[in-house]
PyMOL Python script that loads the backbone (N, CA, C, O; Angstrom):
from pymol import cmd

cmd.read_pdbstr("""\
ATOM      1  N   UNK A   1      75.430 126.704  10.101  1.00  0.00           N
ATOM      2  CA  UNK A   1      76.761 127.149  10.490  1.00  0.00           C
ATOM      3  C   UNK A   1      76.643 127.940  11.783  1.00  0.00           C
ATOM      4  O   UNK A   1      75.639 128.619  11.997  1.00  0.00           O
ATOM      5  N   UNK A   2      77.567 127.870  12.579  1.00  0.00           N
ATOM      6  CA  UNK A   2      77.736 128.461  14.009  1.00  0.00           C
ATOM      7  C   UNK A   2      78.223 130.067  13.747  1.00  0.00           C
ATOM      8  O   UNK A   2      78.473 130.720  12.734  1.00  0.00           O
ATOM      9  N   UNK A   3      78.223 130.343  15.143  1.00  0.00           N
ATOM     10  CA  UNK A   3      78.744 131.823  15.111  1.00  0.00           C
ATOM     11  C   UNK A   3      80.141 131.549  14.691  1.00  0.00           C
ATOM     12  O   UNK A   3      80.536 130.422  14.988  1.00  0.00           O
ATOM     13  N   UNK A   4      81.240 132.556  13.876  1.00  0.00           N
ATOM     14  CA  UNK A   4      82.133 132.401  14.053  1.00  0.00           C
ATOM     15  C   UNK A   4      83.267 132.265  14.755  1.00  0.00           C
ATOM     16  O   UNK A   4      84.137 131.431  14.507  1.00  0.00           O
ATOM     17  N   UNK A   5      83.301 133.327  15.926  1.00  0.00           N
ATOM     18  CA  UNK A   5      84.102 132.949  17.237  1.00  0.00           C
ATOM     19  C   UNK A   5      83.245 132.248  18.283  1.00  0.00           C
ATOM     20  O   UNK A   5      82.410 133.015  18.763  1.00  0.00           O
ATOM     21  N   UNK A   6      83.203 130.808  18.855  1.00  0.00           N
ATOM     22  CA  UNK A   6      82.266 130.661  19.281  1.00  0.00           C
ATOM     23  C   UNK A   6      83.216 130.013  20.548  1.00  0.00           C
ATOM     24  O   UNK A   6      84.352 129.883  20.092  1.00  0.00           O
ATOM     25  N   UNK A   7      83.176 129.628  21.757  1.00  0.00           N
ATOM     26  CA  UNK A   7      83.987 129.098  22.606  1.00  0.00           C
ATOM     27  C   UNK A   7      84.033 127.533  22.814  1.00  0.00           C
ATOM     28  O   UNK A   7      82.871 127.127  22.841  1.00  0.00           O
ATOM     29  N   UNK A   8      84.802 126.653  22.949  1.00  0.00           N
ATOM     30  CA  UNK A   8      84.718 125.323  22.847  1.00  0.00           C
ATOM     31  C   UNK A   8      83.467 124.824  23.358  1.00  0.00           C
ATOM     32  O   UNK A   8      82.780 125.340  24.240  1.00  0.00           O
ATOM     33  N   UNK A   9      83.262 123.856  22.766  1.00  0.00           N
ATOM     34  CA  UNK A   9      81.928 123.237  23.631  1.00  0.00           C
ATOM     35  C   UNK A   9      82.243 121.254  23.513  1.00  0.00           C
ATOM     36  O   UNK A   9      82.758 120.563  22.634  1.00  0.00           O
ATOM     37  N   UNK A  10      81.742 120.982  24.621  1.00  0.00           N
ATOM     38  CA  UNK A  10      82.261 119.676  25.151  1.00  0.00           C
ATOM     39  C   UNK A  10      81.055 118.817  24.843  1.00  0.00           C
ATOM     40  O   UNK A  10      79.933 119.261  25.086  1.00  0.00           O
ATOM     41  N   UNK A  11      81.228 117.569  24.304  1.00  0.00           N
ATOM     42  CA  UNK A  11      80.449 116.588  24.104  1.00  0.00           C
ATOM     43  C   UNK A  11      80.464 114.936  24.424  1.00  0.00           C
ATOM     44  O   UNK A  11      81.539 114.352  24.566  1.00  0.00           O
ATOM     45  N   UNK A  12      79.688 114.513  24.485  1.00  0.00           N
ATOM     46  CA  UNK A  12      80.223 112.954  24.702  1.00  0.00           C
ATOM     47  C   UNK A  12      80.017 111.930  23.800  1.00  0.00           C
ATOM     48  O   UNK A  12      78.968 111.578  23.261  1.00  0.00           O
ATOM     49  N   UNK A  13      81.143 111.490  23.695  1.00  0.00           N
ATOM     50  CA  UNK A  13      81.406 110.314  22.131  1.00  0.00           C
ATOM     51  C   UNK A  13      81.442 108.856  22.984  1.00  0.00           C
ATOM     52  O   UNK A  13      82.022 108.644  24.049  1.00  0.00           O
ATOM     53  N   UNK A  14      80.640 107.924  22.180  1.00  0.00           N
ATOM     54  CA  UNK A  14      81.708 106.427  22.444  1.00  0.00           C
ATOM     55  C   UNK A  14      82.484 106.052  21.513  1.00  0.00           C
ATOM     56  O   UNK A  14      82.518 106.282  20.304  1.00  0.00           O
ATOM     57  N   UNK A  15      83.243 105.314  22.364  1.00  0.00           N
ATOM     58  CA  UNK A  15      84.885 104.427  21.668  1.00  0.00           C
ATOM     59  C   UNK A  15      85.217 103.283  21.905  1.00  0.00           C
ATOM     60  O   UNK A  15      86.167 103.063  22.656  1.00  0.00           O
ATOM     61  N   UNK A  16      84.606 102.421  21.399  1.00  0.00           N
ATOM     62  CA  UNK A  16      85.118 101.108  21.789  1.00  0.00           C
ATOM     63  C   UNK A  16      84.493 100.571  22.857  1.00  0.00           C
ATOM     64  O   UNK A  16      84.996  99.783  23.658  1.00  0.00           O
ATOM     65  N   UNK A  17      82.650 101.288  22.871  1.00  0.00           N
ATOM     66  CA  UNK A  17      81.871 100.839  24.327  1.00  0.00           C
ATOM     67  C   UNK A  17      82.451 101.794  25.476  1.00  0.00           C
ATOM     68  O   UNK A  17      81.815 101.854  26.529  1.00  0.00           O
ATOM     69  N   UNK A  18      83.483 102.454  25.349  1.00  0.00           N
ATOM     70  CA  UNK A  18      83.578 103.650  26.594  1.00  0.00           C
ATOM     71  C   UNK A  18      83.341 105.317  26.353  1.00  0.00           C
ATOM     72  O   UNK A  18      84.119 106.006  25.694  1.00  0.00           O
ATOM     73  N   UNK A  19      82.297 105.752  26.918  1.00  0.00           N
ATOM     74  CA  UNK A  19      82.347 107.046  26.916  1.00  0.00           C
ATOM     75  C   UNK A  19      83.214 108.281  27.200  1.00  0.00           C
ATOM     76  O   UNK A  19      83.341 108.573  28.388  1.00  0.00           O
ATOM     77  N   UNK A  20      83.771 108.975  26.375  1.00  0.00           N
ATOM     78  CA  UNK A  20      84.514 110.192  27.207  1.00  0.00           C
ATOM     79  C   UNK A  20      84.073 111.263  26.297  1.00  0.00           C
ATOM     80  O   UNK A  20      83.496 111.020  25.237  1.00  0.00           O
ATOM     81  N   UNK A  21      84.403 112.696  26.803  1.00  0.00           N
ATOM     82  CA  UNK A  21      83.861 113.614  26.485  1.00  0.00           C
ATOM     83  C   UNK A  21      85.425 114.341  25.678  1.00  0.00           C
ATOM     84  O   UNK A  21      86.611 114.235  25.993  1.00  0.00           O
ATOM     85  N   UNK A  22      84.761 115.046  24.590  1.00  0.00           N
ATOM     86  CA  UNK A  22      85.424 115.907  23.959  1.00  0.00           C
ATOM     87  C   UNK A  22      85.270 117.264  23.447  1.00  0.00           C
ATOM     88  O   UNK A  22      84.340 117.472  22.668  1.00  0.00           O
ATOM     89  N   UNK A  23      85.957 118.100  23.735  1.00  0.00           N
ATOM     90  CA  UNK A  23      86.221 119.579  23.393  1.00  0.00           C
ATOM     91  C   UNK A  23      86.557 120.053  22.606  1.00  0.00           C
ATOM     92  O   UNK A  23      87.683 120.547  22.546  1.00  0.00           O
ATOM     93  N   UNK A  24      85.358 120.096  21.326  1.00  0.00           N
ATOM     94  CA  UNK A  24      86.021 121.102  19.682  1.00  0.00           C
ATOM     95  C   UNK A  24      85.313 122.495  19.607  1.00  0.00           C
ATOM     96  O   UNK A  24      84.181 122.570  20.084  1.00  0.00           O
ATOM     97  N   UNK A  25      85.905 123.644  19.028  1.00  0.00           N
ATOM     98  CA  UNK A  25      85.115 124.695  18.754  1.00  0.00           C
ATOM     99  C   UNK A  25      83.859 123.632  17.929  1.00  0.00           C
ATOM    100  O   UNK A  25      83.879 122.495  17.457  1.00  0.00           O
ATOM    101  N   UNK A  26      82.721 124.822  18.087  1.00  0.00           N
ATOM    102  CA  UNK A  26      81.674 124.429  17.118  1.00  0.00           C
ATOM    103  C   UNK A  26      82.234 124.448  15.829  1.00  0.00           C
ATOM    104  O   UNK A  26      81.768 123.430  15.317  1.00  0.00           O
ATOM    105  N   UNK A  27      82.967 125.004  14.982  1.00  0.00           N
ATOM    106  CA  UNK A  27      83.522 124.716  13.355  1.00  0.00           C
ATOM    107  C   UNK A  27      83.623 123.272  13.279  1.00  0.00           C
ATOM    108  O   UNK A  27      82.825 122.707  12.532  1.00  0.00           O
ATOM    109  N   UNK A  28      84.524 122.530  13.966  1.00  0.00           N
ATOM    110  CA  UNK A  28      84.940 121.338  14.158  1.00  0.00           C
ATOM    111  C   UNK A  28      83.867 120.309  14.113  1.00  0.00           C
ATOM    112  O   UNK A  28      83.991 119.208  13.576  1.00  0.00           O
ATOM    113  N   UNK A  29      82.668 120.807  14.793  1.00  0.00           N
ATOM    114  CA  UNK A  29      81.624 119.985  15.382  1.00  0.00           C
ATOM    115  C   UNK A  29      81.030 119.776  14.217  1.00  0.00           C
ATOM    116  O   UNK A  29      80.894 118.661  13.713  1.00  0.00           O
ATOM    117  N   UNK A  30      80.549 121.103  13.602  1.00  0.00           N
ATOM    118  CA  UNK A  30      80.008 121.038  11.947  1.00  0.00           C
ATOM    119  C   UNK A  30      80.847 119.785  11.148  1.00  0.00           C
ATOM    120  O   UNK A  30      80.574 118.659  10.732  1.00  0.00           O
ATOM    121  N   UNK A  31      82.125 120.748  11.197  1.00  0.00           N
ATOM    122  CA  UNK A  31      83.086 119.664  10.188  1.00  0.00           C
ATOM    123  C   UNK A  31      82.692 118.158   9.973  1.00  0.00           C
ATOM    124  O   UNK A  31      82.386 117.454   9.010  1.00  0.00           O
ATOM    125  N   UNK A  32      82.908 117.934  11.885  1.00  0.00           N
ATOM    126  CA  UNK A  32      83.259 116.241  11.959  1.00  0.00           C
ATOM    127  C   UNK A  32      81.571 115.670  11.746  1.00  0.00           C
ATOM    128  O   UNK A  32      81.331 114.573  11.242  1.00  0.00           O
ATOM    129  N   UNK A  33      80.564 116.558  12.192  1.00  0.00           N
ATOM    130  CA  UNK A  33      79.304 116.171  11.708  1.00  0.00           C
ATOM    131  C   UNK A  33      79.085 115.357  10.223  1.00  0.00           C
ATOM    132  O   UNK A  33      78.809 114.182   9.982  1.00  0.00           O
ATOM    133  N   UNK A  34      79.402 116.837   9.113  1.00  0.00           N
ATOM    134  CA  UNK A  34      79.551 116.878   7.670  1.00  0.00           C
ATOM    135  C   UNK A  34      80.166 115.200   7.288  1.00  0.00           C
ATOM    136  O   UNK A  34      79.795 114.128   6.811  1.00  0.00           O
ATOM    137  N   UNK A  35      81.088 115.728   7.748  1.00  0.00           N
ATOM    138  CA  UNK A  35      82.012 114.600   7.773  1.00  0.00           C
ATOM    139  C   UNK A  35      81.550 112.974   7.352  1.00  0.00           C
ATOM    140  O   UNK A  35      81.505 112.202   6.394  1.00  0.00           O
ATOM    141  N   UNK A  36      81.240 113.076   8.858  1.00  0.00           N
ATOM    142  CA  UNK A  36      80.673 111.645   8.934  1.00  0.00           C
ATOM    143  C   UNK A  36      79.049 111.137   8.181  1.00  0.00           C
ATOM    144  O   UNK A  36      78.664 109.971   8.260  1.00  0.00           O
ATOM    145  N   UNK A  37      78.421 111.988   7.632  1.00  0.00           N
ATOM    146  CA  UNK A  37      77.462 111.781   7.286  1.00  0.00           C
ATOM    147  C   UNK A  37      77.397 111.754   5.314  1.00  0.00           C
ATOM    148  O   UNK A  37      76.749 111.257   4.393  1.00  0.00           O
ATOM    149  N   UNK A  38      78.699 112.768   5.607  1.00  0.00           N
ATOM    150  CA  UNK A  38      78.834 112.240   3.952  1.00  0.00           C
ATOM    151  C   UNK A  38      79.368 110.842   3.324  1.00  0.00           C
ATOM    152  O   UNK A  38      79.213 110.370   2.197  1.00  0.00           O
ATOM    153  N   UNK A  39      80.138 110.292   4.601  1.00  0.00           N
ATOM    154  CA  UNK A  39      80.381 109.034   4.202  1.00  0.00           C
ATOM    155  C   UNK A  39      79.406 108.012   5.340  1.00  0.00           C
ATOM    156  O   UNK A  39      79.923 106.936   5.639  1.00  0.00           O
ATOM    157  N   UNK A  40      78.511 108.227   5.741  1.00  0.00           N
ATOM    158  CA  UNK A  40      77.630 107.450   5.868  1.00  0.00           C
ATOM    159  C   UNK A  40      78.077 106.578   7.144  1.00  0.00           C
ATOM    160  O   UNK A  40      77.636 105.456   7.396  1.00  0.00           O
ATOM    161  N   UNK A  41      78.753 107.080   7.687  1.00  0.00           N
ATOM    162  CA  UNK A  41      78.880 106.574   9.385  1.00  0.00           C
ATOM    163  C   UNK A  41      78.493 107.215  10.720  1.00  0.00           C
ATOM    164  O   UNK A  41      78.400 108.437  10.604  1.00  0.00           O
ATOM    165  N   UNK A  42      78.308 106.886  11.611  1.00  0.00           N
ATOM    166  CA  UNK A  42      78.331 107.780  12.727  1.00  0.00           C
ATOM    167  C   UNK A  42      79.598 108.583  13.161  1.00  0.00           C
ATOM    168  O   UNK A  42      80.672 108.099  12.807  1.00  0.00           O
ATOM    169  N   UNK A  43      79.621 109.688  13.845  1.00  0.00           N
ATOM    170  CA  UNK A  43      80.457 110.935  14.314  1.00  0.00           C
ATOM    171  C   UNK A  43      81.466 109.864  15.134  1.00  0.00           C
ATOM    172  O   UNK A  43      82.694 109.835  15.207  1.00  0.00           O
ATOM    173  N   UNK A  44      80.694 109.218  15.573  1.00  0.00           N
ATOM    174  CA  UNK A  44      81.774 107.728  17.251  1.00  0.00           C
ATOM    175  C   UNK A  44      82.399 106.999  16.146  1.00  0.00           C
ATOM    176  O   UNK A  44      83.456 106.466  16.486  1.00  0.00           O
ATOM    177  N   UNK A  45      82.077 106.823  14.980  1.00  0.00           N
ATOM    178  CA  UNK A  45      82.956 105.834  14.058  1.00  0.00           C
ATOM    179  C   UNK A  45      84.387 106.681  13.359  1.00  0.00           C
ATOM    180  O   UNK A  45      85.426 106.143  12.976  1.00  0.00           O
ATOM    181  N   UNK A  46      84.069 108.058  13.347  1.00  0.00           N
ATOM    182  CA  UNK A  46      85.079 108.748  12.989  1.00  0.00           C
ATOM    183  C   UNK A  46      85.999 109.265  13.923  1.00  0.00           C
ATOM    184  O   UNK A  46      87.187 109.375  13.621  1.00  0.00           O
ATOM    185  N   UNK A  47      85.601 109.566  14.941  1.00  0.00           N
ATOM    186  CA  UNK A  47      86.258 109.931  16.776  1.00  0.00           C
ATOM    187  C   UNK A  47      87.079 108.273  16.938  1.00  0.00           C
ATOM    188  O   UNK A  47      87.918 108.183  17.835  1.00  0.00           O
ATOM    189  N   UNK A  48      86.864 107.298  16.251  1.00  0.00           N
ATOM    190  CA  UNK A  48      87.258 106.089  16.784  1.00  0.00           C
ATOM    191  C   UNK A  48      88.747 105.646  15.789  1.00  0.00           C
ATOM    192  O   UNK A  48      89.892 105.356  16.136  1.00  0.00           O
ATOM    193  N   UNK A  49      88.262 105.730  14.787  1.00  0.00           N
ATOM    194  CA  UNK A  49      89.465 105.805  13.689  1.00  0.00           C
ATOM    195  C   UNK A  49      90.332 106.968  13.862  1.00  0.00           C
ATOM    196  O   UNK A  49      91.516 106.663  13.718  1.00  0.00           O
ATOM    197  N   UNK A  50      90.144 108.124  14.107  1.00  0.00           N
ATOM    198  CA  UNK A  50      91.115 109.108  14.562  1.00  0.00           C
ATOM    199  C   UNK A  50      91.760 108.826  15.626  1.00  0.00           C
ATOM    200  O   UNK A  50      92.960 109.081  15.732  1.00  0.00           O
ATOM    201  N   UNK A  51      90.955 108.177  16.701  1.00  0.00           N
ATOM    202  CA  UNK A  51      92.124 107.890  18.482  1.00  0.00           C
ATOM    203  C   UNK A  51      93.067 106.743  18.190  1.00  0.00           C
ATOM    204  O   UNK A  51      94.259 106.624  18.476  1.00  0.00           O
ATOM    205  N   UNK A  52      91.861 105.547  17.252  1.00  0.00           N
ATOM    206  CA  UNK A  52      93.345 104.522  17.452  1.00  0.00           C
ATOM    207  C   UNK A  52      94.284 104.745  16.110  1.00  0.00           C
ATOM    208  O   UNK A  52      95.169 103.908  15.929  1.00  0.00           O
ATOM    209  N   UNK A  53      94.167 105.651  15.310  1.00  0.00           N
ATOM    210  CA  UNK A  53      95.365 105.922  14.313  1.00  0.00           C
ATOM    211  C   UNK A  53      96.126 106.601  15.200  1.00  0.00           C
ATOM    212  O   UNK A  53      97.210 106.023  15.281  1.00  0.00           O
ATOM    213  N   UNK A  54      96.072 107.806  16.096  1.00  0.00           N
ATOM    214  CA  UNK A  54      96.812 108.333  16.915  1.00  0.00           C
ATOM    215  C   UNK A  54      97.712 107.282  18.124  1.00  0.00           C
ATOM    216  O   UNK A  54      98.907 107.356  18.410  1.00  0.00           O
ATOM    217  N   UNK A  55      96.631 106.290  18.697  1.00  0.00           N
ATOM    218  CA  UNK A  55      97.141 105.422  19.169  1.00  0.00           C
ATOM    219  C   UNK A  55      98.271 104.447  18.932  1.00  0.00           C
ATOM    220  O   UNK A  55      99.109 104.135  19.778  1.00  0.00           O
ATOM    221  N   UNK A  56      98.199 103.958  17.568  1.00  0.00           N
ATOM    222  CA  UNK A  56      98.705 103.248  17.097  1.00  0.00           C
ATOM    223  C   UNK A  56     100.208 103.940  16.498  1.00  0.00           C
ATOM    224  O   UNK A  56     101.111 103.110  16.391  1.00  0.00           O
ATOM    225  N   UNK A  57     100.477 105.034  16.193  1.00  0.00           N
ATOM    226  CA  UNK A  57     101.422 105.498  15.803  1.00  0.00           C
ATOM    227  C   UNK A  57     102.167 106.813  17.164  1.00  0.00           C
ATOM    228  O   UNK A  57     102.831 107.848  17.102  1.00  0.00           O
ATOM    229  N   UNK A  58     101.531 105.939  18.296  1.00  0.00           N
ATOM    230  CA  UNK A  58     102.269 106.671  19.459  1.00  0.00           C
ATOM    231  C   UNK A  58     102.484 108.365  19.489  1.00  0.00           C
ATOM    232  O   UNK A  58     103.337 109.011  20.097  1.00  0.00           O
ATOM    233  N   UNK A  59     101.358 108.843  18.580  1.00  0.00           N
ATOM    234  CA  UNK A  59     101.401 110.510  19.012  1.00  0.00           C
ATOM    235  C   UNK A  59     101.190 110.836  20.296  1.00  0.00           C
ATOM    236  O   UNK A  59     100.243 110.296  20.868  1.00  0.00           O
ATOM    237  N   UNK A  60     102.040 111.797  21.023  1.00  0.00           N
ATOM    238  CA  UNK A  60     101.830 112.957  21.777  1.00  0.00           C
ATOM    239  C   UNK A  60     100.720 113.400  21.743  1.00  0.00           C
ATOM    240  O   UNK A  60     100.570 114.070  22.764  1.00  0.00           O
ATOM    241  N   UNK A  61      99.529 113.415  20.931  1.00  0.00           N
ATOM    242  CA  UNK A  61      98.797 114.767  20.962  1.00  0.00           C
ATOM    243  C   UNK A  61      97.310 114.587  21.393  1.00  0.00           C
ATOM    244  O   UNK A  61      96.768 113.694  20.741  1.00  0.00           O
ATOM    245  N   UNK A  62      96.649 115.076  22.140  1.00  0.00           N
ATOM    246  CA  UNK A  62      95.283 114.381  22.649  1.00  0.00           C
ATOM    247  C   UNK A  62      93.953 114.483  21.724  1.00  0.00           C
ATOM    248  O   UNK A  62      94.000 115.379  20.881  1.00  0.00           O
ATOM    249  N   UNK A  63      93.057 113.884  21.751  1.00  0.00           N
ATOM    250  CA  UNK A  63      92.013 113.616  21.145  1.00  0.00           C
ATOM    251  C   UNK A  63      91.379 114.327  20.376  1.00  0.00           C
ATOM    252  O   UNK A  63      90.977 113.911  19.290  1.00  0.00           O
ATOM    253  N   UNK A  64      91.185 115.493  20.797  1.00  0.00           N
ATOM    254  CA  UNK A  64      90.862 116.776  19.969  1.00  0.00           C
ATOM    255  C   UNK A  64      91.690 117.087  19.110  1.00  0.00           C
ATOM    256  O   UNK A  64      91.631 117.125  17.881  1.00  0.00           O
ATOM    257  N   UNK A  65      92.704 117.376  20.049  1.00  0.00           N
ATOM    258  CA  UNK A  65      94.140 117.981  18.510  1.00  0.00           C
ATOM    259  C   UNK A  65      93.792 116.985  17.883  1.00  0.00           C
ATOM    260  O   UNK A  65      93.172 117.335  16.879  1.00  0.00           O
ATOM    261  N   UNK A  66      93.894 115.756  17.985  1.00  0.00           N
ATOM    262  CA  UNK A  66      93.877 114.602  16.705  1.00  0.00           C
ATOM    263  C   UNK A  66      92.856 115.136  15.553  1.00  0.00           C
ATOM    264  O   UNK A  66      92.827 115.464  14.367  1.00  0.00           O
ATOM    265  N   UNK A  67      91.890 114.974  16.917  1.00  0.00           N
ATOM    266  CA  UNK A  67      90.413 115.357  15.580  1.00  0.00           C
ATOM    267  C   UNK A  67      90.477 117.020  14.744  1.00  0.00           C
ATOM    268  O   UNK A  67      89.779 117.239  13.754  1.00  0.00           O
ATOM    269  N   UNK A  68      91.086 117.702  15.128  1.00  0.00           N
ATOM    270  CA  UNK A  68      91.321 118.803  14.396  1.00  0.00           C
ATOM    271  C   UNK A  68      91.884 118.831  13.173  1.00  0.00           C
ATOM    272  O   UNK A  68      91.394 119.330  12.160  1.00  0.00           O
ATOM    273  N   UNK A  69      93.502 117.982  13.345  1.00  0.00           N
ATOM    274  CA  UNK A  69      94.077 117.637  12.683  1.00  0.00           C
ATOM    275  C   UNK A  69      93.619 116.876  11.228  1.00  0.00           C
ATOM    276  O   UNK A  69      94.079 116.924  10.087  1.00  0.00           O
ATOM    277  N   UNK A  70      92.722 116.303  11.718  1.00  0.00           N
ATOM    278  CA  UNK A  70      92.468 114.708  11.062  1.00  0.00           C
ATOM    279  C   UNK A  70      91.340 115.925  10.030  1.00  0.00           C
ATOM    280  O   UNK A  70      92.068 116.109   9.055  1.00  0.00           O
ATOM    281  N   UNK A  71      90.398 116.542   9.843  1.00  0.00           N
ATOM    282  CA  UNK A  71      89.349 117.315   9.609  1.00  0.00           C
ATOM    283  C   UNK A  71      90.219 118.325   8.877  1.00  0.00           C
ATOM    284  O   UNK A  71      89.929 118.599   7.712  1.00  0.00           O
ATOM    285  N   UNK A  72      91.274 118.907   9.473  1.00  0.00           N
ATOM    286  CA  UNK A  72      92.018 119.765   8.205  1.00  0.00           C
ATOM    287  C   UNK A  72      93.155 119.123   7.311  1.00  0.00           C
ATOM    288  O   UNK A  72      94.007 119.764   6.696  1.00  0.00           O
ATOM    289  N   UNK A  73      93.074 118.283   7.331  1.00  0.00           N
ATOM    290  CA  UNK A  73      94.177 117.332   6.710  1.00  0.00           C
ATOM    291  C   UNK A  73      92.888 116.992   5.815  1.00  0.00           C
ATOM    292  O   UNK A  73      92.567 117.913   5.064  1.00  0.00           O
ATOM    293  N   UNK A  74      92.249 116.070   5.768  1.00  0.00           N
ATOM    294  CA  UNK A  74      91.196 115.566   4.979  1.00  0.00           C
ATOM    295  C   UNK A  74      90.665 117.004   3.793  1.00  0.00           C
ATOM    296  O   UNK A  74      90.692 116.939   2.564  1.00  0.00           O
ATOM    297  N   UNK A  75      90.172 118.322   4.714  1.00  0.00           N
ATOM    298  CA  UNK A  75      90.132 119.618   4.093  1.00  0.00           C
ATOM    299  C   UNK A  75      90.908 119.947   2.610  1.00  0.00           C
ATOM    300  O   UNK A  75      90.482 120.368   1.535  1.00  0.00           O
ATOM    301  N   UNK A  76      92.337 119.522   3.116  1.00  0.00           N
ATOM    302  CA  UNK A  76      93.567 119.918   2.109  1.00  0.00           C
ATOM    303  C   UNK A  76      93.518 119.000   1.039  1.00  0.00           C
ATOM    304  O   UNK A  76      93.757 119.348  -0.118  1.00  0.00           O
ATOM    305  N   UNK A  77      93.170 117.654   1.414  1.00  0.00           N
ATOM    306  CA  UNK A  77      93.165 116.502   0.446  1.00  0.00           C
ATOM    307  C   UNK A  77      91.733 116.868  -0.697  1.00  0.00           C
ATOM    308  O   UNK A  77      91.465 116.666  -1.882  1.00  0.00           O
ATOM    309  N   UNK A  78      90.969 117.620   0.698  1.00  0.00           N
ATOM    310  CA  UNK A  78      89.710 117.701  -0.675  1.00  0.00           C
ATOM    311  C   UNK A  78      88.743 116.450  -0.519  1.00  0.00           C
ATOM    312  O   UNK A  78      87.984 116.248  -1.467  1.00  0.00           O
ATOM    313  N   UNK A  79      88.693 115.735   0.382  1.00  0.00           N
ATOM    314  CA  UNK A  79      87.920 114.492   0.913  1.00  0.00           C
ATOM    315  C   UNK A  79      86.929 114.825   1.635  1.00  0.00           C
ATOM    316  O   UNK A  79      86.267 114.025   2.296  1.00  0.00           O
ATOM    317  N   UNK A  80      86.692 116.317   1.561  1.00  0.00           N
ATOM    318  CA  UNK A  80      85.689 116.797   2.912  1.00  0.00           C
ATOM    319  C   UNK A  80      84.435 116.855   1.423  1.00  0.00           C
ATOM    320  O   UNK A  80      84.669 117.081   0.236  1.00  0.00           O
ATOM    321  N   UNK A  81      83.438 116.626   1.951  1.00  0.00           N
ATOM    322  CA  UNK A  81      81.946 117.050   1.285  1.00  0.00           C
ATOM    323  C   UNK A  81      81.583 118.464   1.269  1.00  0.00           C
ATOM    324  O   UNK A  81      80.504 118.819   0.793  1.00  0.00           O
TER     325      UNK A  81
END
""", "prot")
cmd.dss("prot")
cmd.show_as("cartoon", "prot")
cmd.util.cbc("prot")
cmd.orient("prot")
């Protein structure tokens, strides 16, 4: 586990064969880590299903918010490991 206030930190994901970089606090990073390893995919397979669900249902909100979203929503459901 990270420090608790810790300042964003930027990383680089692929999506669909294109690279771009994304900006979560470290909590997030843990999260989407956890995440993806409890169900047995890579971190780019979960960054990928979060952009084009966002995509696909024409949100406003950029990549991160998505992935924030998507990580405390899952949280509430109780789907997190």
């Amino acid at each position: 586990m990270t420090a608790r206030y810790h300042p964003p930190v930027k990383r680089s994901v692929e999506i669909a064969g294109h690279k771009t970089s994304i900006t979560l606090e470290p909590v997030f990073w843990d999260l989407l880590r956890d995440h993806a390893r409890a169900r047995r995919v890579p971190v780019n397979a979960i960054v990928a299903r979060v952009d084009a669900a966002r995509l696909e249902a024409d949100e406003p909100t950029g990549l991160a918010s998505a992935i924030r979203q998507y990580l405390v929503e899952e949280l509430r459901r109780g789907a997190m490991a």
